[in-house]
N, CA, C and O atoms as a GROMACS GRO file, in nm:
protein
  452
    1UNK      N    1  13.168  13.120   6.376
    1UNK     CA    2  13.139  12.982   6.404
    1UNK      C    3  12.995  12.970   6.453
    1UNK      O    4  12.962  13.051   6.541
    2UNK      N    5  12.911  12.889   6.414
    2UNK     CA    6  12.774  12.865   6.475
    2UNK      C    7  12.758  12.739   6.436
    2UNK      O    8  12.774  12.675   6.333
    3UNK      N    9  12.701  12.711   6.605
    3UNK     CA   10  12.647  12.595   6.679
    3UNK      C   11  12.519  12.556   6.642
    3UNK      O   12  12.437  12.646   6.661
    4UNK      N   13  12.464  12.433   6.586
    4UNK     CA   14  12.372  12.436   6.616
    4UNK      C   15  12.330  12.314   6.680
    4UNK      O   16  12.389  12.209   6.657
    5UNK      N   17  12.216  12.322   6.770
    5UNK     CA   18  12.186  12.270   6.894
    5UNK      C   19  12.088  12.166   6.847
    5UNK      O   20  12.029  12.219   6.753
    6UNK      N   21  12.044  12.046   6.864
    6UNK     CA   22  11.956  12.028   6.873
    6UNK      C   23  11.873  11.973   6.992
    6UNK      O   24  11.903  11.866   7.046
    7UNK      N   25  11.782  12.037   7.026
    7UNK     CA   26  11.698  12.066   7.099
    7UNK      C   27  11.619  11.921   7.161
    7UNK      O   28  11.603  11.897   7.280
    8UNK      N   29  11.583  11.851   7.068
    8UNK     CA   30  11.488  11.755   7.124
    8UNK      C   31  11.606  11.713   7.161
    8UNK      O   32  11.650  11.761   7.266
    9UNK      N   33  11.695  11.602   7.077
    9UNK     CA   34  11.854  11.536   7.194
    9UNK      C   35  11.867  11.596   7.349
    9UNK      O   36  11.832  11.532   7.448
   10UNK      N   37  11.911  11.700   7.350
   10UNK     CA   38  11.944  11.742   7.484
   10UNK      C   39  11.832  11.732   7.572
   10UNK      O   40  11.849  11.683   7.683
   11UNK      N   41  11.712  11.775   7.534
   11UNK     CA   42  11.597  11.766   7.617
   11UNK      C   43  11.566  11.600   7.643
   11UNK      O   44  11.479  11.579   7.728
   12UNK      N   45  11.603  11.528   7.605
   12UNK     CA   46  11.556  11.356   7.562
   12UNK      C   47  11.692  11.345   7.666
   12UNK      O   48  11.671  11.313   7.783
   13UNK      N   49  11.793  11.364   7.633
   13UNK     CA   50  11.942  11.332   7.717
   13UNK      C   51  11.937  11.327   7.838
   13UNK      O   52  11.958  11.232   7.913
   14UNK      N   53  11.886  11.515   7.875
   14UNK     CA   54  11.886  11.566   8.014
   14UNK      C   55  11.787  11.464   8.106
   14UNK      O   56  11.832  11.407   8.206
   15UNK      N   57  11.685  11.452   8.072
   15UNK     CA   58  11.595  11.390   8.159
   15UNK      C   59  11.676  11.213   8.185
   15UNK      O   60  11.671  11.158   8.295
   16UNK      N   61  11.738  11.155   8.075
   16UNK     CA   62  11.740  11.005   8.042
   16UNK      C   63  11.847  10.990   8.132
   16UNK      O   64  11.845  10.879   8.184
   17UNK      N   65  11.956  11.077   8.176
   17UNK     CA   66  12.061  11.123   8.245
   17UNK      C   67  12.014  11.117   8.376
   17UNK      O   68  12.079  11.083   8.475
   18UNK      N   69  11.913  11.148   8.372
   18UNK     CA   70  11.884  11.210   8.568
   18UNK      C   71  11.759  11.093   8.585
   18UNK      O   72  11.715  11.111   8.699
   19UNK      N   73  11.704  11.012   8.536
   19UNK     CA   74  11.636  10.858   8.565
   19UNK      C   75  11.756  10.746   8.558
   19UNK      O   76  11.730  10.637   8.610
   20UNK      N   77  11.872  10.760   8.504
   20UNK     CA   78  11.984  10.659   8.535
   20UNK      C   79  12.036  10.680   8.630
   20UNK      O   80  12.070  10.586   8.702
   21UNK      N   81  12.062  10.820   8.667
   21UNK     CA   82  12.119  10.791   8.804
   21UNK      C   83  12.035  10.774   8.904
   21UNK      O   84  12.078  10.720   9.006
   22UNK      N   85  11.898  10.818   8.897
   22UNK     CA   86  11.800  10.797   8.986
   22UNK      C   87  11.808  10.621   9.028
   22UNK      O   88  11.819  10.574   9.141
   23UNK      N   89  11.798  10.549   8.898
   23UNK     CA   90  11.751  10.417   8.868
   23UNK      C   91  11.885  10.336   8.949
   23UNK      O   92  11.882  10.219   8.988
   24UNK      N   93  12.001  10.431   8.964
   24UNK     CA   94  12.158  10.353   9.018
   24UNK      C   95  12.124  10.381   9.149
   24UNK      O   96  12.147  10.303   9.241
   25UNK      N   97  12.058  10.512   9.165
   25UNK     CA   98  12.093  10.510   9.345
   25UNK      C   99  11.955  10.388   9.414
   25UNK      O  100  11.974  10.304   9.502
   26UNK      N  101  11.848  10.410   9.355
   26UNK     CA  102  11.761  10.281   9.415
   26UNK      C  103  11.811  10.158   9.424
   26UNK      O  104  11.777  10.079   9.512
   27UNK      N  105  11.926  10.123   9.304
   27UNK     CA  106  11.955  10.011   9.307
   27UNK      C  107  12.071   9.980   9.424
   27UNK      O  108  12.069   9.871   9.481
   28UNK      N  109  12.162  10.072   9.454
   28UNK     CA  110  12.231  10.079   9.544
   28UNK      C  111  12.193  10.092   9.701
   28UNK      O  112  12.253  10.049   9.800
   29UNK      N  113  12.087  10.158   9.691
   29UNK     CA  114  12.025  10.138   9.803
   29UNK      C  115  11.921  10.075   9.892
   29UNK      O  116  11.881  10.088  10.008
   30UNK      N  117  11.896  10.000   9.785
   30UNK     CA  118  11.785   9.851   9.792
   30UNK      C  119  11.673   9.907   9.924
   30UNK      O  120  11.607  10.012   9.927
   31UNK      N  121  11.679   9.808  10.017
   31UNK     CA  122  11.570   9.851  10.091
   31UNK      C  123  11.539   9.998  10.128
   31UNK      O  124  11.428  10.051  10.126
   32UNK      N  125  11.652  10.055  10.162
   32UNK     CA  126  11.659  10.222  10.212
   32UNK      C  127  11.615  10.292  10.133
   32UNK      O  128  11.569  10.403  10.163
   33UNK      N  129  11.617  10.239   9.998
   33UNK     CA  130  11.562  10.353   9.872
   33UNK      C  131  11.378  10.362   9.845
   33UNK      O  132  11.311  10.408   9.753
   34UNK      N  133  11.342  10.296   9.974
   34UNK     CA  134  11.220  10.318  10.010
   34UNK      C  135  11.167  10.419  10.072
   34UNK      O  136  11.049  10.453  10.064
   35UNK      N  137  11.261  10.477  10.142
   35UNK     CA  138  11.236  10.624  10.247
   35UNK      C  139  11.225  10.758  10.102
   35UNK      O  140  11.148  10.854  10.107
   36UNK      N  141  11.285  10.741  10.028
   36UNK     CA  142  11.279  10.840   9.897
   36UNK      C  143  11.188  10.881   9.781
   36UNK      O  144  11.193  10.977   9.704
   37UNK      N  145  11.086  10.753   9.797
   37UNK     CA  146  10.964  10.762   9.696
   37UNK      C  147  10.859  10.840   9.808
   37UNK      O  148  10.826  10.833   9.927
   38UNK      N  149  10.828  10.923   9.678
   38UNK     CA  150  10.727  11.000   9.732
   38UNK      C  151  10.609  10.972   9.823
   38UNK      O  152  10.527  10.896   9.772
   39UNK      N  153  10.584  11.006   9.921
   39UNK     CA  154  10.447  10.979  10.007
   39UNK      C  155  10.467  10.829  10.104
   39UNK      O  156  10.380  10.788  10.181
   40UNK      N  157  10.578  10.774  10.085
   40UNK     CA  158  10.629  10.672  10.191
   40UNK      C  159  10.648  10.714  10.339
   40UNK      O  160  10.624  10.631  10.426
   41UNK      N  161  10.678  10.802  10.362
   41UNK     CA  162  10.699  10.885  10.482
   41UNK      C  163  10.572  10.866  10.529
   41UNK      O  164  10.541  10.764  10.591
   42UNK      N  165  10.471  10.982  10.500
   42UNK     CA  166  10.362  10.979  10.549
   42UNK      C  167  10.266  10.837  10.555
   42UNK      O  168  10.157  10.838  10.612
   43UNK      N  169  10.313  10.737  10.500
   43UNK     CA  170  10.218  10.628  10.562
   43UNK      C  171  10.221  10.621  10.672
   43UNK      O  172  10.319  10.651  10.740
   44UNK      N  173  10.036  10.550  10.744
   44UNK     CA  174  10.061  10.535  10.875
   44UNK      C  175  10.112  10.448  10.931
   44UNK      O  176  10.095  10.462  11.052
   45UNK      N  177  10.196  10.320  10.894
   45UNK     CA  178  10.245  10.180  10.960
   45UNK      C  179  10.357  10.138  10.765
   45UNK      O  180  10.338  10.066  10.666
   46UNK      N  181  10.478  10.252  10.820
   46UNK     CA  182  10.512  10.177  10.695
   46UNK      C  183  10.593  10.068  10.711
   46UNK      O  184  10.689  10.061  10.635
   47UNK      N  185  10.574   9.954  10.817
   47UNK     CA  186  10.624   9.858  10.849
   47UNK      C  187  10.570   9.720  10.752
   47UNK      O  188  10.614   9.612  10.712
   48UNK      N  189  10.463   9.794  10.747
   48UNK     CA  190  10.364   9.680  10.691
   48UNK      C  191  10.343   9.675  10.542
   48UNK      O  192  10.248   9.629  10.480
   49UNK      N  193  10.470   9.742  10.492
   49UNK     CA  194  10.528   9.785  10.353
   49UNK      C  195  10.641   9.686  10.342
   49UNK      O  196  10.734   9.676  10.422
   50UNK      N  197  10.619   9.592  10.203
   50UNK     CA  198  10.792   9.545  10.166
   50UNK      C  199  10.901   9.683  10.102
   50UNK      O  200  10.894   9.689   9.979
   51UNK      N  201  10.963   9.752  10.144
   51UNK     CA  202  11.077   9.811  10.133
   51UNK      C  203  11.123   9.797   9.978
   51UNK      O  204  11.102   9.865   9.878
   52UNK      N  205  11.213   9.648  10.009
   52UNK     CA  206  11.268   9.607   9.936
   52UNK      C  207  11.220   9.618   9.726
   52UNK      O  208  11.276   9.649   9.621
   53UNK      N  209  11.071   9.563   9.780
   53UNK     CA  210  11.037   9.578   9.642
   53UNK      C  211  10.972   9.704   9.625
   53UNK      O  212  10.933   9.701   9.508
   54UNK      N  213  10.936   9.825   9.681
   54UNK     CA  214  10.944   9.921   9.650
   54UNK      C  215  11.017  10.017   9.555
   54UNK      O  216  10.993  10.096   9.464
   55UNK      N  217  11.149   9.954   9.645
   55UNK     CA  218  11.262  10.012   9.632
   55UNK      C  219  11.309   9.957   9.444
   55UNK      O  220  11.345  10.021   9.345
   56UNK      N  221  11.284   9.814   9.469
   56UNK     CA  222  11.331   9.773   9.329
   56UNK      C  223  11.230   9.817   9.200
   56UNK      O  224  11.264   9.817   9.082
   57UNK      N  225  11.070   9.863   9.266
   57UNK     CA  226  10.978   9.896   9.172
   57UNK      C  227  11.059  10.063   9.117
   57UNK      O  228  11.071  10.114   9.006
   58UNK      N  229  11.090  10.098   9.220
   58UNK     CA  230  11.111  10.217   9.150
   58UNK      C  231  11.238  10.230   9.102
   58UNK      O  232  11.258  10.333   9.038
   59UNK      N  233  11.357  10.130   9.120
   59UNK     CA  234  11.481  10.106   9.030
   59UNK      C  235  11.442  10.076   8.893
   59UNK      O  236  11.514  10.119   8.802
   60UNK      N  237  11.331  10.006   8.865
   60UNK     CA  238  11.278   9.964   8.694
   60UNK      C  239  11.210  10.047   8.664
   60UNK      O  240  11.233  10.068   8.544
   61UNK      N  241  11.114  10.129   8.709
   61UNK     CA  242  11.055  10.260   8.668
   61UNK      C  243  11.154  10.318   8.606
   61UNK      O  244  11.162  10.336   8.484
   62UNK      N  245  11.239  10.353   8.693
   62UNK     CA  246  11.367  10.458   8.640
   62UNK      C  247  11.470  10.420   8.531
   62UNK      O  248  11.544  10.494   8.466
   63UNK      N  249  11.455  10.276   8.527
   63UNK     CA  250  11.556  10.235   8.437
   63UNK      C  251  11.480  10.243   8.291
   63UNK      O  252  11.550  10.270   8.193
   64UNK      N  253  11.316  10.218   8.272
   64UNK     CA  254  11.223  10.166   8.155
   64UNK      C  255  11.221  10.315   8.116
   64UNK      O  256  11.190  10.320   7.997
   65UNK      N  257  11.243  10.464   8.175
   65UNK     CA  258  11.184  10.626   8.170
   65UNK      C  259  11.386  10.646   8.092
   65UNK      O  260  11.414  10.737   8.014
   66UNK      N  261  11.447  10.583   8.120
   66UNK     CA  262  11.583  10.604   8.099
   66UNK      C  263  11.583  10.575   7.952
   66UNK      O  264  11.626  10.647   7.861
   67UNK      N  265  11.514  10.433   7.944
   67UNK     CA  266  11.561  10.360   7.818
   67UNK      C  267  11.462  10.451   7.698
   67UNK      O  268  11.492  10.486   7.584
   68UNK      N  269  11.354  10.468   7.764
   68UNK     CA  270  11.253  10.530   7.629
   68UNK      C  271  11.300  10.671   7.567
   68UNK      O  272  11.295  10.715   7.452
   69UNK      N  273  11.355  10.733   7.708
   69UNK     CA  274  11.393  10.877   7.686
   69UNK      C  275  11.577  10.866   7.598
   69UNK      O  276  11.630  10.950   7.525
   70UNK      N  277  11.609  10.787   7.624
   70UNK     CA  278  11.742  10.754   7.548
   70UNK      C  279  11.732  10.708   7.370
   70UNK      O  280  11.783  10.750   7.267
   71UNK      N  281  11.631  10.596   7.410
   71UNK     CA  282  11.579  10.592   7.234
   71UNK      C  283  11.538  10.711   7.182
   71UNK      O  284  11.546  10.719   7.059
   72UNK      N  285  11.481  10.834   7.259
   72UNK     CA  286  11.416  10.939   7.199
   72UNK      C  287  11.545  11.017   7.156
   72UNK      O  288  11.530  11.089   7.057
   73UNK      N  289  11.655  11.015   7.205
   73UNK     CA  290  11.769  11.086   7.187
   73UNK      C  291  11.845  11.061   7.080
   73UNK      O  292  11.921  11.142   7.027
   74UNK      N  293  11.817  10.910   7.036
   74UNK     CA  294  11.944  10.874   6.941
   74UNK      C  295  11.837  10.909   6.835
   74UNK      O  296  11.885  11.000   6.767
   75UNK      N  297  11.743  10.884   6.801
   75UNK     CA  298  11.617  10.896   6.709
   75UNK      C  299  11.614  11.040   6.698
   75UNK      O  300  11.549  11.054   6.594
   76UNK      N  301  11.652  11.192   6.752
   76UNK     CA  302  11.609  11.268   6.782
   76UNK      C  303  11.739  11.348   6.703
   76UNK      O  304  11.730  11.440   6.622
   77UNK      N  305  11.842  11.292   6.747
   77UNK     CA  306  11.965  11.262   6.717
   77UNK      C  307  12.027  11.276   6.564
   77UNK      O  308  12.084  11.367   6.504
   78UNK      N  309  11.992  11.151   6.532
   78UNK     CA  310  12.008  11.078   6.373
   78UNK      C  311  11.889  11.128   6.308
   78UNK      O  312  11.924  11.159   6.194
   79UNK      N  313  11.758  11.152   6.326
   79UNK     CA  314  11.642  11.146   6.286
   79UNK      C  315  11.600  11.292   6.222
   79UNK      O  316  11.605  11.320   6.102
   80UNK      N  317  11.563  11.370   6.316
   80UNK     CA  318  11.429  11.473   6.330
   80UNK      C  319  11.459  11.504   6.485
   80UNK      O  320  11.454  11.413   6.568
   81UNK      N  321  11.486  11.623   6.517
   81UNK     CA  322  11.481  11.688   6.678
   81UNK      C  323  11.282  11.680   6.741
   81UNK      O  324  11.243  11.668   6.857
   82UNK      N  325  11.188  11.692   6.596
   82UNK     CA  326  11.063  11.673   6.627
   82UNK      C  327  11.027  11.530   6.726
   82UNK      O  328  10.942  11.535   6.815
   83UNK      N  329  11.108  11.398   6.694
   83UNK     CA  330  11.077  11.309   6.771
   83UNK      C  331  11.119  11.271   6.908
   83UNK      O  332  11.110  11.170   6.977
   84UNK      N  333  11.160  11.366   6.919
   84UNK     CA  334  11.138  11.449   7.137
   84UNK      C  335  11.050  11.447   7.189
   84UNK      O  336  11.026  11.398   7.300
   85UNK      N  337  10.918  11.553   7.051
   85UNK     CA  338  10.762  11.526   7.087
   85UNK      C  339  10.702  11.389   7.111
   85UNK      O  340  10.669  11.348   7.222
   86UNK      N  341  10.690  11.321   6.996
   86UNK     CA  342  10.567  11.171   7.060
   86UNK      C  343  10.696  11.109   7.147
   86UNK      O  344  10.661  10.992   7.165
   87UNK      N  345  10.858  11.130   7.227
   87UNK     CA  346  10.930  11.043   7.269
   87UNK      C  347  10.885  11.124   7.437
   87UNK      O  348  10.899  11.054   7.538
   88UNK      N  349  10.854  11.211   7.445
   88UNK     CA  350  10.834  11.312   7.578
   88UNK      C  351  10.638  11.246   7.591
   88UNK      O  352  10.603  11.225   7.707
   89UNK      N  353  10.530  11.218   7.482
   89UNK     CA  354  10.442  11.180   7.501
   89UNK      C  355  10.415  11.050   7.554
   89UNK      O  356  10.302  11.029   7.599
   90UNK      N  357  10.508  10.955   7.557
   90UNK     CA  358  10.508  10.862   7.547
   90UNK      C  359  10.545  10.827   7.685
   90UNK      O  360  10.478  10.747   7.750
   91UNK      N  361  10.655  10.889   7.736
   91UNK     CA  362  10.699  10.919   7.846
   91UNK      C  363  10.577  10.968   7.951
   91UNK      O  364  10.575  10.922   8.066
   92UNK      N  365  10.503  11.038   7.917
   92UNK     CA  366  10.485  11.139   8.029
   92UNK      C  367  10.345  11.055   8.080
   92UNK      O  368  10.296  11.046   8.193
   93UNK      N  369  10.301  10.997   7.945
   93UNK     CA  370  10.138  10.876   7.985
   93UNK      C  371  10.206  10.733   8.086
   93UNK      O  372  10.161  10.670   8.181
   94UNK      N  373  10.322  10.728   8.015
   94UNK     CA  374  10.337  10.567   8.123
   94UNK      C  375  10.417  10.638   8.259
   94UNK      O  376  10.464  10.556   8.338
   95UNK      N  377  10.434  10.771   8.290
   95UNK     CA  378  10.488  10.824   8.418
   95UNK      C  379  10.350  10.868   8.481
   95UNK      O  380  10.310  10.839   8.594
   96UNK      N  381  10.317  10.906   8.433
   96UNK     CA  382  10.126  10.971   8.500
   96UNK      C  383  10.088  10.858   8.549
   96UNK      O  384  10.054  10.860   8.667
   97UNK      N  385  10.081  10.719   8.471
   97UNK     CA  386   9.974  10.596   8.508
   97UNK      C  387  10.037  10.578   8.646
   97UNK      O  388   9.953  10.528   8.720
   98UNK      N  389  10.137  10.598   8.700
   98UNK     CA  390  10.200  10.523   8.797
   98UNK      C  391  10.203  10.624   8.940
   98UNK      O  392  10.257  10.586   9.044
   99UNK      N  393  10.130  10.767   8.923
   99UNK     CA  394  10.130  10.836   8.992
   99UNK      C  395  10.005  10.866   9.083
   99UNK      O  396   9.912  10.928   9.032
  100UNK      N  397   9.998  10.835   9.185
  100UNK     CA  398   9.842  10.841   9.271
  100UNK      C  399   9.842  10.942   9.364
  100UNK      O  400   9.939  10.929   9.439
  101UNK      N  401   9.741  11.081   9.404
  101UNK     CA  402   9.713  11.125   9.460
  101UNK      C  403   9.704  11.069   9.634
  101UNK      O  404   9.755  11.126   9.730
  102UNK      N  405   9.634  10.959   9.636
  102UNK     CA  406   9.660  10.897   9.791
  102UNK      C  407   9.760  10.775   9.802
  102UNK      O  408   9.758  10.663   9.752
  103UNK      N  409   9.851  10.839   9.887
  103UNK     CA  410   9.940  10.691   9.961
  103UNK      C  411   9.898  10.573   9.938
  103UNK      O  412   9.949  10.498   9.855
  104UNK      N  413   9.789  10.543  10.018
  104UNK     CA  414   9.782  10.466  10.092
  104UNK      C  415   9.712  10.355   9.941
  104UNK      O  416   9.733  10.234   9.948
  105UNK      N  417   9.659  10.392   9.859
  105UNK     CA  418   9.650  10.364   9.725
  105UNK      C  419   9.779  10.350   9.593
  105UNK      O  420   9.778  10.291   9.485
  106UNK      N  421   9.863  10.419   9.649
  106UNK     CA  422   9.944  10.383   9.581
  106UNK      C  423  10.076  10.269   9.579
  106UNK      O  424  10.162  10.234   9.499
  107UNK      N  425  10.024  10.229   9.759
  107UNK     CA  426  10.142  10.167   9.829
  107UNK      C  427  10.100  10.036   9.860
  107UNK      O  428  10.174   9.953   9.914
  108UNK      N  429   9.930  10.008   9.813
  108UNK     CA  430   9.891   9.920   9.803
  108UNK      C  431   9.941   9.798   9.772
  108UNK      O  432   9.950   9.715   9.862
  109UNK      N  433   9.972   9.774   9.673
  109UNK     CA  434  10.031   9.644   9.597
  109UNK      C  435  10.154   9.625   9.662
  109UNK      O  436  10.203   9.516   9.633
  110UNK      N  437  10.237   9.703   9.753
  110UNK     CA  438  10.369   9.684   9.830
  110UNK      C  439  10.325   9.619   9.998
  110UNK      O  440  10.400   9.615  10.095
  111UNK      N  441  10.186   9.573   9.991
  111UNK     CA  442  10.182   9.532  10.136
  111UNK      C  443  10.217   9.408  10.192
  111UNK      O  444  10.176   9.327  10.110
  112UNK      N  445  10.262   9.354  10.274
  112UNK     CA  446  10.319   9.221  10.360
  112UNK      C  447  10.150   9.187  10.377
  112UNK      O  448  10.056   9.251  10.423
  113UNK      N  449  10.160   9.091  10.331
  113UNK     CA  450  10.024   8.994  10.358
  113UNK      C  451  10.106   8.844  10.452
  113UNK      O  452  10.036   8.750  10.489
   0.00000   0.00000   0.00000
């Protein structure tokens, strides 16, 4: 008997799998799911942070990384295991744009004015 695997699916699956549940627990945890994004901790006054929409920015992050990586699966799927590649490229430029070296720059647009 032989299996055969295809490779881009599971790789497109695995990840699309672990941003849905990511994308469920922010949503479940609304304001609190602010303590969990990276580099929130270390701000110096994260009072002066809305939480809330943090929390919901990074529930739609996770849900939009879910949906692209899921289209890459059924496409990957039905298709060509090759379209993992531009579905993992595609992915990885709109996850980079959203990633900042300093806090305090990245937490910007979340401030209580």
């Amino acid at each position: 008997m032989v299996i055969i695997m295809n490779v881009g699916f599971v790789a497109c699956i695995i990840l699309a799998v672990l941003f849905l549940i990511l994308g469920i627990i922010f949503a479940l945890l609304k304001e609190n799911g602010a303590q969990f994004v990276s580099g929130f901790r270390t701000l110096n006054h994260p009072e002066k942070y809305d939480k809330d929409y943090i929390s919901r920015d990074m529930r739609n992050q996770c849900f939009i990384y879910f949906v692209i990586l899921s289209i890459g699966a059924v496409l990957s799927n039905f298709i060509s295991s090759y379209i993992a590649i531009p579905t993992y490229i595609i992915w990885a430029i709109i996850f980079f744009k959203s990633v900042h070296l300093d806090a305090e720059k990245a937490f910007e647009k979340y401030l209580i004015h």
